[in-house]
C-alpha positions as CSV (number, residue, x, y, z in Angstrom):
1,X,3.4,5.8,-6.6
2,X,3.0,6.9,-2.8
3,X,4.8,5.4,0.0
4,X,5.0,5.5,3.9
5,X,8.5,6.0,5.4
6,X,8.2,5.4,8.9
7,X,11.0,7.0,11.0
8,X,10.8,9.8,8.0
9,X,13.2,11.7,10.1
10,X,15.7,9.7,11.4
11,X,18.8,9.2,10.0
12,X,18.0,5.9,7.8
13,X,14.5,7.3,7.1
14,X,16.0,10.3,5.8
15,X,18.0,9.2,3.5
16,X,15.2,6.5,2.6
17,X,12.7,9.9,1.9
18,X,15.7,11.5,0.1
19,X,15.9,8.5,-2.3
20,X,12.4,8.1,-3.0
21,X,12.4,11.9,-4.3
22,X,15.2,11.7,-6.3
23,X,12.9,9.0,-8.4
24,X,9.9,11.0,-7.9
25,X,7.7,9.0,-5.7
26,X,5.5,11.2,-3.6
27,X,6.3,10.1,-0.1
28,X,4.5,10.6,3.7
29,X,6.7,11.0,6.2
30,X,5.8,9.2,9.6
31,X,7.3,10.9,13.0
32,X,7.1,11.4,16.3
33,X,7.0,15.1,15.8
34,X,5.6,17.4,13.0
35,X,8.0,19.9,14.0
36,X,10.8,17.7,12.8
37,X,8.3,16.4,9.8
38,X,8.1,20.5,9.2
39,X,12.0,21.3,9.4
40,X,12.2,18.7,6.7
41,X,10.0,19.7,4.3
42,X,11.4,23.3,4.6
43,X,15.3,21.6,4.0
44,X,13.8,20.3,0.5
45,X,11.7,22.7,-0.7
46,X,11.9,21.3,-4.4
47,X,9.6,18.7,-3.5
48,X,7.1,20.7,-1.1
49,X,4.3,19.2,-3.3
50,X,6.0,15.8,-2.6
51,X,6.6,15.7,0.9
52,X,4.1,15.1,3.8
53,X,4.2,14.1,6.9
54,X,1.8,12.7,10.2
55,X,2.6,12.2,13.7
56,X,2.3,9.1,15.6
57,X,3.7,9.4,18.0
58,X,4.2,5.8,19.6
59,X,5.2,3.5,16.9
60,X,4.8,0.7,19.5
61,X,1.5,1.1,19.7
62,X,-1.2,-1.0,18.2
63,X,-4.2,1.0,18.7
64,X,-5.3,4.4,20.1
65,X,-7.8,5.3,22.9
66,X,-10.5,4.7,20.6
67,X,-9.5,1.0,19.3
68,X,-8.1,2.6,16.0
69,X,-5.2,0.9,14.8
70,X,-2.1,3.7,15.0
71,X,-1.6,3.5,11.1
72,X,-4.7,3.2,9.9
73,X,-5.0,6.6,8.9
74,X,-1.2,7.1,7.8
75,X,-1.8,4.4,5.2
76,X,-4.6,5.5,3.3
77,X,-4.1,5.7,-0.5
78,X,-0.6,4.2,0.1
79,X,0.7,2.2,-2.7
80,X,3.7,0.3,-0.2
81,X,5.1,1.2,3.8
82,X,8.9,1.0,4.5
83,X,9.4,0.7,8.0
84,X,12.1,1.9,9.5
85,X,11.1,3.2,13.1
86,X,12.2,1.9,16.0
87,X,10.4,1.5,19.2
């Protein structure tokens, strides 16, 4: 099993990633920010090979300068999204 978090960071999303792990499911952090994506994976280094993250950095965005939808990448070999970004 692979799921999105959205909001991976935040508080809710982080304690959403933290329960996914615990049942290890291999989760992919959405964030505004790597960095943060980056601090986090570092604070839970048990499940480095677990844990990854991509930036998007709008979440109310529908599609990028090219016409690409903003997720359509992020969700690629994803078995289920739990969204929990806010705009």
């Amino acid at each position: 099993m692979h799921v999105l978090v959205t909001g991976a960071t935040g508080f809710i999303g982080a304690h959403v990633v933290d329960c996914l792990l615990a049942e290890g499911i291999r989760v992919r952090g959405a964030t505004r920010s790597l960095s943060k994506g980056r601090e986090m994976q570092a604070a839970r280094p048990e499940h480095a090979g677990s844990l990854d993250f991509v930036e998007i950095r709008d979440f109310g965005q529908v599609e990028d300068q090219n016409g690409t939808g903003i997720f359509d990448e992020a969700i690629k070999g994803m078995d289920a999204v739990i969204h929990v970004a806010s705009v």
